[in-house]
Predicted model as a PDB file, atoms N, CA, C, CB and O in Angstrom, pLDDT in the B-factor column:
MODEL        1                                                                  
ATOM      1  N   UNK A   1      92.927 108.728  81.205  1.00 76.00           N  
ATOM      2  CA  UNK A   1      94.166 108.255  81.801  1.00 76.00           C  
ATOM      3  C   UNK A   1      94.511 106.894  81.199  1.00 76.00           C  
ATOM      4  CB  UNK A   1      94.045 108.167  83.353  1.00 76.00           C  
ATOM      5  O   UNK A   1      93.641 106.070  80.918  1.00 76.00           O  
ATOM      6  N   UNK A   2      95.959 106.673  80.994  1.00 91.00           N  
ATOM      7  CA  UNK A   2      96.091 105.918  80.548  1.00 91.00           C  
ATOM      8  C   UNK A   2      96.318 104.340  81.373  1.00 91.00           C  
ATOM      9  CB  UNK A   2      96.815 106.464  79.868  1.00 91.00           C  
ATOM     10  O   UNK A   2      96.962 104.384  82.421  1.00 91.00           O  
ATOM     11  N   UNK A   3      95.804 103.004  80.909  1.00 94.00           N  
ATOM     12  CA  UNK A   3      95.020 102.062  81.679  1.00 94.00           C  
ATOM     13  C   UNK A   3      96.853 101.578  82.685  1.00 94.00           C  
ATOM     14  CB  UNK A   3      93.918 100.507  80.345  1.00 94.00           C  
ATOM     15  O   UNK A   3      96.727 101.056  83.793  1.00 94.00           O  
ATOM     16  N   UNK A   4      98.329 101.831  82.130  1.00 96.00           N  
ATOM     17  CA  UNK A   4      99.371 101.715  82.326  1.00 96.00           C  
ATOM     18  C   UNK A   4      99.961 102.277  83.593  1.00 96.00           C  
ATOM     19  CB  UNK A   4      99.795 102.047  81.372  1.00 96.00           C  
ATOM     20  O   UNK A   4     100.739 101.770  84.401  1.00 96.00           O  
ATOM     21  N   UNK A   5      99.504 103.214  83.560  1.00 95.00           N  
ATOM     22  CA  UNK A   5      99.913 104.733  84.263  1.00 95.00           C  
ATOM     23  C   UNK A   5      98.791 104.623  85.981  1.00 95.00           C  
ATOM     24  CB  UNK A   5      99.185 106.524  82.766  1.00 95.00           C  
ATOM     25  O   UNK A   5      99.010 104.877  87.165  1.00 95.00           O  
ATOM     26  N   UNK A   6      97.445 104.040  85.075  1.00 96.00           N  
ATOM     27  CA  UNK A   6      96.596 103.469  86.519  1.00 96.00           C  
ATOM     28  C   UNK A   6      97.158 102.279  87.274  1.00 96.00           C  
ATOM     29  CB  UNK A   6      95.060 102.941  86.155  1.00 96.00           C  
ATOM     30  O   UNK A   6      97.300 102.283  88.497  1.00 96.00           O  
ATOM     31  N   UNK A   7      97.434 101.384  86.582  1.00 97.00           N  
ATOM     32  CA  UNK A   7      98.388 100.395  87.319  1.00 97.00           C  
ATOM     33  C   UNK A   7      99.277 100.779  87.738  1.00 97.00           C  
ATOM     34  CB  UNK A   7      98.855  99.477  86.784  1.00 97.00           C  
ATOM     35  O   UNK A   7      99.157 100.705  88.961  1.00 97.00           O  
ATOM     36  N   UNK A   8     100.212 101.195  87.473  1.00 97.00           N  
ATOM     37  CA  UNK A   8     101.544 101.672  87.688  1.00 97.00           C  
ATOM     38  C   UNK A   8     101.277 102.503  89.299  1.00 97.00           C  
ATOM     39  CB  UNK A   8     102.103 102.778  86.221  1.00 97.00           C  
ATOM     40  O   UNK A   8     101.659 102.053  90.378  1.00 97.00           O  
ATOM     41  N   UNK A   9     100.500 103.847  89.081  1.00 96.00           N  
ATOM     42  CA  UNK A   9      99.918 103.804  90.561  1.00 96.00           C  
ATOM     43  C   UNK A   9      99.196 103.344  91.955  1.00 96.00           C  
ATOM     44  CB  UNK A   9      99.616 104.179  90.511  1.00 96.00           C  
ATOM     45  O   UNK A   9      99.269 103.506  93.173  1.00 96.00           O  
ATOM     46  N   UNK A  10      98.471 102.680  90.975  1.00 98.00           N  
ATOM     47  CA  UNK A  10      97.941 101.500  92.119  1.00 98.00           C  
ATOM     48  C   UNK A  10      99.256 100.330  92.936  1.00 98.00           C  
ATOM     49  CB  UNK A  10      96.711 100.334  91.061  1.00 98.00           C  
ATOM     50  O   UNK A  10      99.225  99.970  94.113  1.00 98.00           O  
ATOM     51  N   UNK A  11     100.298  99.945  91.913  1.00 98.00           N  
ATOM     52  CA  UNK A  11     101.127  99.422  92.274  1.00 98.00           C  
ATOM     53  C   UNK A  11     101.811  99.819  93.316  1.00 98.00           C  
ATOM     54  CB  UNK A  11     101.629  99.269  91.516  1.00 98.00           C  
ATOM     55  O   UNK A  11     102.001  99.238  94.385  1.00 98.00           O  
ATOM     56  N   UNK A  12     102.466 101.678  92.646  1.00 98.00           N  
ATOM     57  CA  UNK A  12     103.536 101.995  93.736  1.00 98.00           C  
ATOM     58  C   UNK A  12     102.728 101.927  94.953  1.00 98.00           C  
ATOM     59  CB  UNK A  12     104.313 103.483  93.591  1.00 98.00           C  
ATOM     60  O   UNK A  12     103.332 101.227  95.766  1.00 98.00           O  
ATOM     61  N   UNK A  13     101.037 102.579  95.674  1.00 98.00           N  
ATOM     62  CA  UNK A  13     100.259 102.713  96.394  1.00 98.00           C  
ATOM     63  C   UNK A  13     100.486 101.835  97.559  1.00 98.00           C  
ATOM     64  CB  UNK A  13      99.236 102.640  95.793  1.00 98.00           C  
ATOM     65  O   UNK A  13     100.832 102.122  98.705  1.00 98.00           O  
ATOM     66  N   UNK A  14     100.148 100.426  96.876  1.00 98.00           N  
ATOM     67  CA  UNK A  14      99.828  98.849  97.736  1.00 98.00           C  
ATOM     68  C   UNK A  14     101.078  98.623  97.849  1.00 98.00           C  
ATOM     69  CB  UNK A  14      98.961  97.429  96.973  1.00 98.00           C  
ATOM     70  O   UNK A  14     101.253  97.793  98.741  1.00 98.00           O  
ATOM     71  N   UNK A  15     102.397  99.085  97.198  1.00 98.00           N  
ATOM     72  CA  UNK A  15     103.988  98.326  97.553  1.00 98.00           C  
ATOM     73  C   UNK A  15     104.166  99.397  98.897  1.00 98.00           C  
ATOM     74  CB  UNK A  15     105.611  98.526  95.957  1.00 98.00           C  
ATOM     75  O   UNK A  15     104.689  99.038  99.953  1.00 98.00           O  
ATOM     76  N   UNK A  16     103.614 100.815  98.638  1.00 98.00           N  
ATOM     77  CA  UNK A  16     103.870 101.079 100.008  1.00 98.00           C  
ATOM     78  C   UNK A  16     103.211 100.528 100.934  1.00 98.00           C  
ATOM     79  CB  UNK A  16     103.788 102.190 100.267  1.00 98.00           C  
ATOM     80  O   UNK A  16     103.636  99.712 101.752  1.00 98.00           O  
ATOM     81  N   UNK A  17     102.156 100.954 100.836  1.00 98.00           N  
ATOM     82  CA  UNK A  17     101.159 100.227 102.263  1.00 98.00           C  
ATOM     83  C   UNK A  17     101.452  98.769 102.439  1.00 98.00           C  
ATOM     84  CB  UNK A  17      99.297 100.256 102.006  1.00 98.00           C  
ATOM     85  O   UNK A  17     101.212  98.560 103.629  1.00 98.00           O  
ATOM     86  N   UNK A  18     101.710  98.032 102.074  1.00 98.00           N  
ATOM     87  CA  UNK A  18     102.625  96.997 101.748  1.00 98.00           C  
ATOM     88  C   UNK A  18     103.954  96.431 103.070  1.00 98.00           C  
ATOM     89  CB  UNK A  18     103.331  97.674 100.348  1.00 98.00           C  
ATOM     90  O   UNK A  18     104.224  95.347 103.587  1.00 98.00           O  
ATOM     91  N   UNK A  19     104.550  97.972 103.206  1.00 98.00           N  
ATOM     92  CA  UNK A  19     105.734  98.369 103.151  1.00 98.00           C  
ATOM     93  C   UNK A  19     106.810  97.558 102.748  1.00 98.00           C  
ATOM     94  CB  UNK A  19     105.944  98.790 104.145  1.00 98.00           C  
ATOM     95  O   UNK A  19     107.668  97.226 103.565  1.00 98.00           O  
ATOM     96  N   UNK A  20     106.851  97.205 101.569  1.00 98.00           N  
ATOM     97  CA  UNK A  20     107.789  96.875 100.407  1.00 98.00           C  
ATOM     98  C   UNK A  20     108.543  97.752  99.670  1.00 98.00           C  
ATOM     99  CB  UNK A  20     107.178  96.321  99.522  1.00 98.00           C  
ATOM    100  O   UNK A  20     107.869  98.674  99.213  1.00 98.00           O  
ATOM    101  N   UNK A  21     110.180  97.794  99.286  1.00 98.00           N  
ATOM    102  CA  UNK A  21     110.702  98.381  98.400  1.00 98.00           C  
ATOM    103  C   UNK A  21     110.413  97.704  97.040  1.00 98.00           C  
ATOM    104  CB  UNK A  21     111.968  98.517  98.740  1.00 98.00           C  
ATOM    105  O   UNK A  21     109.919  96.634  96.682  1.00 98.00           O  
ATOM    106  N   UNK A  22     111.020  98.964  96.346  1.00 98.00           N  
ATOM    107  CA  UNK A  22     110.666  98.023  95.077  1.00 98.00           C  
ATOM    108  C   UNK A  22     111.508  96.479  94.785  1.00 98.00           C  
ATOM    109  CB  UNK A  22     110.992  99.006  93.734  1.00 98.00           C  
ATOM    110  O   UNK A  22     111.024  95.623  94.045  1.00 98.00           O  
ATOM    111  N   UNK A  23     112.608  96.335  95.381  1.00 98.00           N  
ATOM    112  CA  UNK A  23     113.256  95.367  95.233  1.00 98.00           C  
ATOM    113  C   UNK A  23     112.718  94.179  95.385  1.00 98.00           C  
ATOM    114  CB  UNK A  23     114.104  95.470  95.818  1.00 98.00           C  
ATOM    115  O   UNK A  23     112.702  93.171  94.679  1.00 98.00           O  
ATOM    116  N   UNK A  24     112.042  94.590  96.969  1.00 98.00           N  
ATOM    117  CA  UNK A  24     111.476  93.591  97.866  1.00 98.00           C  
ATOM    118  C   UNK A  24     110.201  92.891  97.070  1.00 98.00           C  
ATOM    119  CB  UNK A  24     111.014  94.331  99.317  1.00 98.00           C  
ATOM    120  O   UNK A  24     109.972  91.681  97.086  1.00 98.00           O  
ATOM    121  N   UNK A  25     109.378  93.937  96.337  1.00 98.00           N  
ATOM    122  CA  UNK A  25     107.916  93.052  95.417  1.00 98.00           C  
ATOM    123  C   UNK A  25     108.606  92.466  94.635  1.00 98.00           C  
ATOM    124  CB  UNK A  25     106.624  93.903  94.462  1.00 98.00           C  
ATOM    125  O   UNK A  25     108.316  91.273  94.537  1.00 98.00           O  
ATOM    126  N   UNK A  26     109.763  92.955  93.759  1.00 98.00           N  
ATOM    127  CA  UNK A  26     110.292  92.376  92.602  1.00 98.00           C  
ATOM    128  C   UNK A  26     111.012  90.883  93.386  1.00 98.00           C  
ATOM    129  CB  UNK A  26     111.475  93.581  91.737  1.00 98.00           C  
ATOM    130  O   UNK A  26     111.076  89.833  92.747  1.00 98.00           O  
ATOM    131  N   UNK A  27     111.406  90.963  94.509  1.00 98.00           N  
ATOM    132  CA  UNK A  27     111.498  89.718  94.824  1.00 98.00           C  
ATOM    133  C   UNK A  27     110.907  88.115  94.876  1.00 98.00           C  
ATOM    134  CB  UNK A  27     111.612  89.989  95.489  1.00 98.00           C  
ATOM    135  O   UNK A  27     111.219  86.953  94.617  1.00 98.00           O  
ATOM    136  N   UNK A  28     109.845  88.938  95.398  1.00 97.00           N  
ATOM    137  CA  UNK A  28     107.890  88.335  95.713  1.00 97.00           C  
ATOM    138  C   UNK A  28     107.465  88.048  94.379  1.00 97.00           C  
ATOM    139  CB  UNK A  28     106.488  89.746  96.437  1.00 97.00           C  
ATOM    140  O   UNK A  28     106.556  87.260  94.116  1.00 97.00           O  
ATOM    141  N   UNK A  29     108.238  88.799  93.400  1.00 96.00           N  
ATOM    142  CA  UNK A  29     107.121  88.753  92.217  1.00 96.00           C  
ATOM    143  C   UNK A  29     107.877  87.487  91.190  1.00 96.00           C  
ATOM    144  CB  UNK A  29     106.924  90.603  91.256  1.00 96.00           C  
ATOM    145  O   UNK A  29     107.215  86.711  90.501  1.00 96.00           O  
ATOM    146  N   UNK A  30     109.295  87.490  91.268  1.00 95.00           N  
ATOM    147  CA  UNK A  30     110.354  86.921  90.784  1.00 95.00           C  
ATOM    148  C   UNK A  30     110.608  87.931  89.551  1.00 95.00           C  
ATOM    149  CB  UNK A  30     110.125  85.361  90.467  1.00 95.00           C  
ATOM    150  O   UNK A  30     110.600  87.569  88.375  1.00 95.00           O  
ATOM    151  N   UNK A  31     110.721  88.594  89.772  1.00 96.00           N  
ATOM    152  CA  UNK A  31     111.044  89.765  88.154  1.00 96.00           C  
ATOM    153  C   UNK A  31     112.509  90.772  89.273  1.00 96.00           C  
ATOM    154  CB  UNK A  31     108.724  91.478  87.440  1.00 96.00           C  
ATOM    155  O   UNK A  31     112.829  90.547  90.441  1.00 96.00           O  
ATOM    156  N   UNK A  32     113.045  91.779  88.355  1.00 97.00           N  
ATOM    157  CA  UNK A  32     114.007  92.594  88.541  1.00 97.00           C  
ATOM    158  C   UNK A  32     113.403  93.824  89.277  1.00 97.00           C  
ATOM    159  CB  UNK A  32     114.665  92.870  87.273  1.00 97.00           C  
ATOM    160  O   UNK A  32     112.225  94.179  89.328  1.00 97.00           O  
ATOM    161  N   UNK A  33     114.368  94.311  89.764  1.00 97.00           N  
ATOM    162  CA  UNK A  33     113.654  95.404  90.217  1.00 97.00           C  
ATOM    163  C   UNK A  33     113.481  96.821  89.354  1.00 97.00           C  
ATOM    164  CB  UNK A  33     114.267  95.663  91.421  1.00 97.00           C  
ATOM    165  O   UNK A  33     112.936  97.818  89.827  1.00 97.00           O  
ATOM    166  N   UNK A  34     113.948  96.755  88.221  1.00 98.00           N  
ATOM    167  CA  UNK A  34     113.694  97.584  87.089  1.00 98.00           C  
ATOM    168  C   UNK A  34     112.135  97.481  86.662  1.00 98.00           C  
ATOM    169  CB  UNK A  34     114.667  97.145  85.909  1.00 98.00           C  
ATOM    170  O   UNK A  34     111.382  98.416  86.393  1.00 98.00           O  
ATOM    171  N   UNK A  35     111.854  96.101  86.670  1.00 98.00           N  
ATOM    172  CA  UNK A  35     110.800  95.823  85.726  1.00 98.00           C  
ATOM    173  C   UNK A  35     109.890  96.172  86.986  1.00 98.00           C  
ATOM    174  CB  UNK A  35     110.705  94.202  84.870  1.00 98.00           C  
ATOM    175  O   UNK A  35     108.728  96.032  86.604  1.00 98.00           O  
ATOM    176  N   UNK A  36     109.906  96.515  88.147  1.00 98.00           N  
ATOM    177  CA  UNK A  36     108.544  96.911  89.227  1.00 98.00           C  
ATOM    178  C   UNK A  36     109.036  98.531  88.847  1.00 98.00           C  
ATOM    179  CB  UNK A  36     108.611  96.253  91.447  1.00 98.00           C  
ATOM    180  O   UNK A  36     108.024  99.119  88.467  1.00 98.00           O  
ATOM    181  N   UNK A  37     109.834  99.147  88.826  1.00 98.00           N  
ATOM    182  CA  UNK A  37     110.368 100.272  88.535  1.00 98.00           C  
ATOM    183  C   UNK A  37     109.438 100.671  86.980  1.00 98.00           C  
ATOM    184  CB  UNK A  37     112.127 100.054  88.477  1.00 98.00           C  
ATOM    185  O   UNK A  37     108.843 101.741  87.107  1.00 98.00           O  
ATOM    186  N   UNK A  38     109.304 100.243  86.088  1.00 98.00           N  
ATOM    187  CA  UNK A  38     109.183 100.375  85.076  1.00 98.00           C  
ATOM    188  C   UNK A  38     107.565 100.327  85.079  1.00 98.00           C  
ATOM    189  CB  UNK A  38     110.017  99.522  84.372  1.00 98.00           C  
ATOM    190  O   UNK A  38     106.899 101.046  84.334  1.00 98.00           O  
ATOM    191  N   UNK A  39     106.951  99.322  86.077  1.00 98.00           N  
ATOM    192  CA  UNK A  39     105.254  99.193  86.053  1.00 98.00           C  
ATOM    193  C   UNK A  39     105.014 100.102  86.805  1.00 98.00           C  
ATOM    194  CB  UNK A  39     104.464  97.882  86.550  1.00 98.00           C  
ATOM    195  O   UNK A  39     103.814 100.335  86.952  1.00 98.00           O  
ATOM    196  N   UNK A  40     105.825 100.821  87.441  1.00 98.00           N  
ATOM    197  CA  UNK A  40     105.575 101.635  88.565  1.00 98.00           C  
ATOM    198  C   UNK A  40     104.813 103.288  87.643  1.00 98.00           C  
ATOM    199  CB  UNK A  40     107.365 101.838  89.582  1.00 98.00           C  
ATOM    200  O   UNK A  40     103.810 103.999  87.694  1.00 98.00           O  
ATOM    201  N   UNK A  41     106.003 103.178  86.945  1.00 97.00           N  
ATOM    202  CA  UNK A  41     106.145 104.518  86.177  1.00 97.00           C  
ATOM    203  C   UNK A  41     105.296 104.515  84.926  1.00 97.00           C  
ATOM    204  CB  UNK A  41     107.664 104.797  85.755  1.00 97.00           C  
ATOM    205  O   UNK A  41     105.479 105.488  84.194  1.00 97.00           O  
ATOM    206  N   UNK A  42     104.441 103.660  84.546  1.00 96.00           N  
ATOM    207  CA  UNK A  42     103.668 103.256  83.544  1.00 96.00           C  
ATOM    208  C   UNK A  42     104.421 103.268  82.245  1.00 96.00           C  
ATOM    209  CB  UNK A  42     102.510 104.046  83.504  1.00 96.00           C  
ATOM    210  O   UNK A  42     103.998 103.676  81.164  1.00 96.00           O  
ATOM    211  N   UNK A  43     105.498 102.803  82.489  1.00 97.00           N  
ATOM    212  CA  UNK A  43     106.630 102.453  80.852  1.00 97.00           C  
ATOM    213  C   UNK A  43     106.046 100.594  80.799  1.00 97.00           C  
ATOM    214  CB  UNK A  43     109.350 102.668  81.297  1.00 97.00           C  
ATOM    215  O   UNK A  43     106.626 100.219  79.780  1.00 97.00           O  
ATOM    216  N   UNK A  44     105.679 100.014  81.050  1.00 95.00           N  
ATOM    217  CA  UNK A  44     105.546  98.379  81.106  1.00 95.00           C  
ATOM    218  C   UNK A  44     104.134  98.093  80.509  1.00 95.00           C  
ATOM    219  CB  UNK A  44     105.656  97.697  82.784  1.00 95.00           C  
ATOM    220  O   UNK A  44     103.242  98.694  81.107  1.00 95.00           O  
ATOM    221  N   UNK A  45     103.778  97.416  79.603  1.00 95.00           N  
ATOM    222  CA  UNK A  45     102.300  96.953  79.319  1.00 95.00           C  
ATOM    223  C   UNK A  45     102.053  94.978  79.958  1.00 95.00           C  
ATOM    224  CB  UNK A  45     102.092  97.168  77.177  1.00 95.00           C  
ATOM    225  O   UNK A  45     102.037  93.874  79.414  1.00 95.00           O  
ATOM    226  N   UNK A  46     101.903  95.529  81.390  1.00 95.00           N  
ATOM    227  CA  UNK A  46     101.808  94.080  81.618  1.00 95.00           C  
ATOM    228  C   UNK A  46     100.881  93.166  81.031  1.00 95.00           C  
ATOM    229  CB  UNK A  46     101.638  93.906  82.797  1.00 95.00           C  
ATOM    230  O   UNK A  46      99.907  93.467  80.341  1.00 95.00           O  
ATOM    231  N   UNK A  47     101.322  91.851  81.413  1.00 96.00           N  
ATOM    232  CA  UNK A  47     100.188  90.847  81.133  1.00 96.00           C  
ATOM    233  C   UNK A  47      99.511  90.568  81.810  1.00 96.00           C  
ATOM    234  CB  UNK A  47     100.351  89.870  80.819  1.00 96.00           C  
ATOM    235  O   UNK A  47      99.760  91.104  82.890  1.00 96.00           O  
ATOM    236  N   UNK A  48      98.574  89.886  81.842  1.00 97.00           N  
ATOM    237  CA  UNK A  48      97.194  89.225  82.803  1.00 97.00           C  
ATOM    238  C   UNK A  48      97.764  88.039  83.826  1.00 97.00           C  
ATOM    239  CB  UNK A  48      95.831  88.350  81.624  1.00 97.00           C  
ATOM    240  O   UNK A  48      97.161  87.612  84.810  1.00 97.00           O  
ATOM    241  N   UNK A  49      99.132  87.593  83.331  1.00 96.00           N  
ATOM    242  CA  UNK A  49      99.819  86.920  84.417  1.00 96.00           C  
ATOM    243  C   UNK A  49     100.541  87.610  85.627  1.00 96.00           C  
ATOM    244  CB  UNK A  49     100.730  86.192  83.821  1.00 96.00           C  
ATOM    245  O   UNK A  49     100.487  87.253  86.804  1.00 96.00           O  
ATOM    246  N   UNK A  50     101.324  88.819  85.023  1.00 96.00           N  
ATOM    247  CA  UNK A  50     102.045  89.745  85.569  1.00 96.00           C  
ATOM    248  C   UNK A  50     101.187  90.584  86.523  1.00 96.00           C  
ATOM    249  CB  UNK A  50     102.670  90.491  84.550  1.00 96.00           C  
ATOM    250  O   UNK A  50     101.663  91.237  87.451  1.00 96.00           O  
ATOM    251  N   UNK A  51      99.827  90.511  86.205  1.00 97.00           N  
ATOM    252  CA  UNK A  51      98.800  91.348  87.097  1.00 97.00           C  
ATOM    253  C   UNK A  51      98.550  90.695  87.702  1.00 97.00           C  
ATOM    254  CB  UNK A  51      97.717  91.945  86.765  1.00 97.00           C  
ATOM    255  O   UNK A  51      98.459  91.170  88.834  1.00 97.00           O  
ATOM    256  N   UNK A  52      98.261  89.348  87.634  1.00 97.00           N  
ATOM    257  CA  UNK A  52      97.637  88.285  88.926  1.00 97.00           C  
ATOM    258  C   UNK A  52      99.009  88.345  90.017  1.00 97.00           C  
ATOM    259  CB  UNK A  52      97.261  86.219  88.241  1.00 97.00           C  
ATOM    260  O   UNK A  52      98.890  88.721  91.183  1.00 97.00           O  
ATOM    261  N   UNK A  53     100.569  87.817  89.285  1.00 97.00           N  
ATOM    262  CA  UNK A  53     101.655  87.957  89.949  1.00 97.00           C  
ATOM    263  C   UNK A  53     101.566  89.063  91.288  1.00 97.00           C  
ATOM    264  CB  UNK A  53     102.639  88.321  88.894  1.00 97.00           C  
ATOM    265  O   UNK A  53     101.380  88.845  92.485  1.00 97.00           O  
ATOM    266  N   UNK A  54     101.810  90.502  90.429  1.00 98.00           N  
ATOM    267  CA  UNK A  54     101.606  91.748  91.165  1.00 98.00           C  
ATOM    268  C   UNK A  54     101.079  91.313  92.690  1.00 98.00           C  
ATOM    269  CB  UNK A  54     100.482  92.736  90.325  1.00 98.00           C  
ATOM    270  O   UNK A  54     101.702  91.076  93.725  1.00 98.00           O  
ATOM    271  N   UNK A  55      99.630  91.313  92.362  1.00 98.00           N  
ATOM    272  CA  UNK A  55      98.518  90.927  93.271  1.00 98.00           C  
ATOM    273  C   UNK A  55      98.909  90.104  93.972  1.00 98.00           C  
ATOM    274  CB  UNK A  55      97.397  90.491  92.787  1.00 98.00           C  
ATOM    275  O   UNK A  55      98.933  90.713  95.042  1.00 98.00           O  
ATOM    276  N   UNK A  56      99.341  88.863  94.230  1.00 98.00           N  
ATOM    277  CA  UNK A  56      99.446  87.793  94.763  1.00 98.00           C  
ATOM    278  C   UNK A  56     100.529  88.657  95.804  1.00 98.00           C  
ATOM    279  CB  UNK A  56      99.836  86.446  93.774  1.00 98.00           C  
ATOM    280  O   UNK A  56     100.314  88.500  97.006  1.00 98.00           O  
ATOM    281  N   UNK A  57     101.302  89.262  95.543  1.00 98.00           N  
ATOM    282  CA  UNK A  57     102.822  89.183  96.329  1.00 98.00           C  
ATOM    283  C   UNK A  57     102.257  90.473  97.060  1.00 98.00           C  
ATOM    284  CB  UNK A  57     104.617  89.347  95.262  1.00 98.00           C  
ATOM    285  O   UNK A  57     102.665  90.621  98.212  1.00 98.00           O  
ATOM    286  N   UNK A  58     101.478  91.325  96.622  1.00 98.00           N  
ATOM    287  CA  UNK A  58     100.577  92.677  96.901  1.00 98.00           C  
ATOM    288  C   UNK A  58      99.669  92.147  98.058  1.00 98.00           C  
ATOM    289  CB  UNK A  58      99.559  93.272  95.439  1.00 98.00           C  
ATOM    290  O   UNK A  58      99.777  92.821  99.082  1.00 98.00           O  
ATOM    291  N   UNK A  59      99.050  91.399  98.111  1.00 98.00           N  
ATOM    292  CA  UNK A  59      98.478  90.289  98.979  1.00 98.00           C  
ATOM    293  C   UNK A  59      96.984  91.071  98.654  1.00 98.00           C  
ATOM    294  CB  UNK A  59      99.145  90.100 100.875  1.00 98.00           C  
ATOM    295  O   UNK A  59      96.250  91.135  99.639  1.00 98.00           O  
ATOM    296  N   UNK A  60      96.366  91.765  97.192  1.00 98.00           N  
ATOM    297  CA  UNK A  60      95.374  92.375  97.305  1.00 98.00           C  
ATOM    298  C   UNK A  60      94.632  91.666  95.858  1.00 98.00           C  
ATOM    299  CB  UNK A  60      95.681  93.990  97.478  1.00 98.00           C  
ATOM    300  O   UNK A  60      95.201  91.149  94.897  1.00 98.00           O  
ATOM    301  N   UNK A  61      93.352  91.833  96.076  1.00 98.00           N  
ATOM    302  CA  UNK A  61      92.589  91.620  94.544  1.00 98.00           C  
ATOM    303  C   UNK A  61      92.848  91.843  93.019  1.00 98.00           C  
ATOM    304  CB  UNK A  61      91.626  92.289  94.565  1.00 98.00           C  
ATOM    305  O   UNK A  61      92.501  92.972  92.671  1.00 98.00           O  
ATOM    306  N   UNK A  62      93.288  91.190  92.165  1.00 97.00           N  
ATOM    307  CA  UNK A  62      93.870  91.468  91.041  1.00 97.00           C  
ATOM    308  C   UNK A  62      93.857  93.173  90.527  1.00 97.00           C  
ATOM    309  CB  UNK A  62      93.173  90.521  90.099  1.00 97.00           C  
ATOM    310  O   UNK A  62      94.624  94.100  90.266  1.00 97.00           O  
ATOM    311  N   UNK A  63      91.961  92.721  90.619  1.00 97.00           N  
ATOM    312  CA  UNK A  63      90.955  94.164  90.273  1.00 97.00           C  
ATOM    313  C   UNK A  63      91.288  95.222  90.902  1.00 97.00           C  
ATOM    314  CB  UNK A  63      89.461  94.109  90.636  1.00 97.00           C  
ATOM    315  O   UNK A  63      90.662  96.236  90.594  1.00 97.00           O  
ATOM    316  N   UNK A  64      92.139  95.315  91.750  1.00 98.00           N  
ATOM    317  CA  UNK A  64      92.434  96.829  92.865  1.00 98.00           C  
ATOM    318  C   UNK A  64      93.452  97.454  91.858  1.00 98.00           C  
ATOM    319  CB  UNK A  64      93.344  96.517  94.835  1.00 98.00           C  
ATOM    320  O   UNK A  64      93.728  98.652  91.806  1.00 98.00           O  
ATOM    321  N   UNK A  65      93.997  96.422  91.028  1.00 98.00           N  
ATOM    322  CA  UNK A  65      94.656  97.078  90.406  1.00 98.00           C  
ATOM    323  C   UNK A  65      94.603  97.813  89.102  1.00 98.00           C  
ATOM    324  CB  UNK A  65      95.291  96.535  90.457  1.00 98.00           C  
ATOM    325  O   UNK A  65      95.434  98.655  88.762  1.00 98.00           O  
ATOM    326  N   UNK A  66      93.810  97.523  88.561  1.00 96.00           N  
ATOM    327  CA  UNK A  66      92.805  98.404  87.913  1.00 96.00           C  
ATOM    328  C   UNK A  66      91.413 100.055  88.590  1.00 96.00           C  
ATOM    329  CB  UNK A  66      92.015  97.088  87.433  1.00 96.00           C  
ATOM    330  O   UNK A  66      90.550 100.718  88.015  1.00 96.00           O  
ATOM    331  N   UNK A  67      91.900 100.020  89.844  1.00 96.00           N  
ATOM    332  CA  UNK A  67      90.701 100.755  89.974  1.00 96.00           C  
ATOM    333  C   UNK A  67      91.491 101.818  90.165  1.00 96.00           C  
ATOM    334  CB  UNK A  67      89.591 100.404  91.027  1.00 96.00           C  
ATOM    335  O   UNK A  67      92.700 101.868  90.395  1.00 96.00           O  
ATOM    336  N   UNK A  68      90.237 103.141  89.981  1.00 92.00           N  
ATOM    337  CA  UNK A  68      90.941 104.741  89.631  1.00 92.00           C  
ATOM    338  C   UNK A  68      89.667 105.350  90.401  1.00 92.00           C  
ATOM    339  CB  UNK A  68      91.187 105.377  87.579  1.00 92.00           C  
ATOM    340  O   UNK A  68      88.706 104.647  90.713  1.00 92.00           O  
ATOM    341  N   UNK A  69      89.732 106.380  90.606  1.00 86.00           N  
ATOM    342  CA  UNK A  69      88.786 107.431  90.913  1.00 86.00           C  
ATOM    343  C   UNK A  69      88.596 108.842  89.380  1.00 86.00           C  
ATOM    344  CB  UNK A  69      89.542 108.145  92.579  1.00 86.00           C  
ATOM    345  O   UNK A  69      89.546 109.424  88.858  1.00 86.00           O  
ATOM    346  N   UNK A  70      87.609 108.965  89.142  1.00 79.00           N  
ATOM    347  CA  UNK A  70      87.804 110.020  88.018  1.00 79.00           C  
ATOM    348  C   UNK A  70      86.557 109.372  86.910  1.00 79.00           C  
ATOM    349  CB  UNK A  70      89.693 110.027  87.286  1.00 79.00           C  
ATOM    350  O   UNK A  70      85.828 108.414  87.167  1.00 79.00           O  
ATOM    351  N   UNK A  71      86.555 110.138  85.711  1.00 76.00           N  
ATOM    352  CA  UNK A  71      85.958 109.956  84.604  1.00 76.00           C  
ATOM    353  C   UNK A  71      86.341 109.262  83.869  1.00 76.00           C  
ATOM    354  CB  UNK A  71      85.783 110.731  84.090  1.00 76.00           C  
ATOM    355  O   UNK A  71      87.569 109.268  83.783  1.00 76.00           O  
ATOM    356  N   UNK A  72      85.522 108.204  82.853  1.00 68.00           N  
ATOM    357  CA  UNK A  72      86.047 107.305  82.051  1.00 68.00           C  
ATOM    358  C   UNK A  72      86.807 107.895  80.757  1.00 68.00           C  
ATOM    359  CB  UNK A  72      84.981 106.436  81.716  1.00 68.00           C  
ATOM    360  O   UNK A  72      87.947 107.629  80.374  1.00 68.00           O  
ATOM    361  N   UNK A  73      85.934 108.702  80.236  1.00 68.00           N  
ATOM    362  CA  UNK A  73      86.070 109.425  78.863  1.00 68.00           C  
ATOM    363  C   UNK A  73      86.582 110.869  79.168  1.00 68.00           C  
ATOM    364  CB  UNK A  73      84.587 109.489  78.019  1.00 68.00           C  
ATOM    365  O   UNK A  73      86.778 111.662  78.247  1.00 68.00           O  
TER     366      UNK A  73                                                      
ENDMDL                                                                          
END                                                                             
C-alpha cells in the first residue's frame, strides 16, 4: 500500500472521529479545503511539517498517522 493512500486514510478516519468537515481541519490546519481533500484521497505527498500540522489540529500523535494494519511487503 501506498505510504500516501495510508495517510490519506488515517486522515479522513481521525477528521471523522474528530467530527470535523473537511473544511473545518483545513481550517485548523490553515491550508484549503482541496488540499485536506486531496491528502484525503492520497493525490498529496505531504511534508513532515504538513504531518505534524495534520496531527496537531487532529489532536492525535503524528505517528497515528502513519499506522496501517496489514503486511509490509
Amino acid at each position: 500500500m501506498d505510504v500516501r493512500t495510508i495517510v490519506g486514510t488515517n486522515v479522513r478516519r481521525y477528521r471523522g472521529e474528530a467530527g470535523l468537515s473537511q473544511e473545518g481541519l483545513a481550517e485548523l490546519m490553515g491550508v484549503d479545503r482541496a488540499y485536506v481533500s486531496g491528502l484525503e484521497l492520497g493525490r498529496r505527498n505531504p511534508t513532515i511539517l504538513t504531518l505534524w500540522h495534520t496531527a496537531m489540529a487532529l489532536k492525535i500523535r503524528p505517528s497515528e498517522l502513519l499506522e496501517f494494519e496489514g503486511p509490509l511487503f
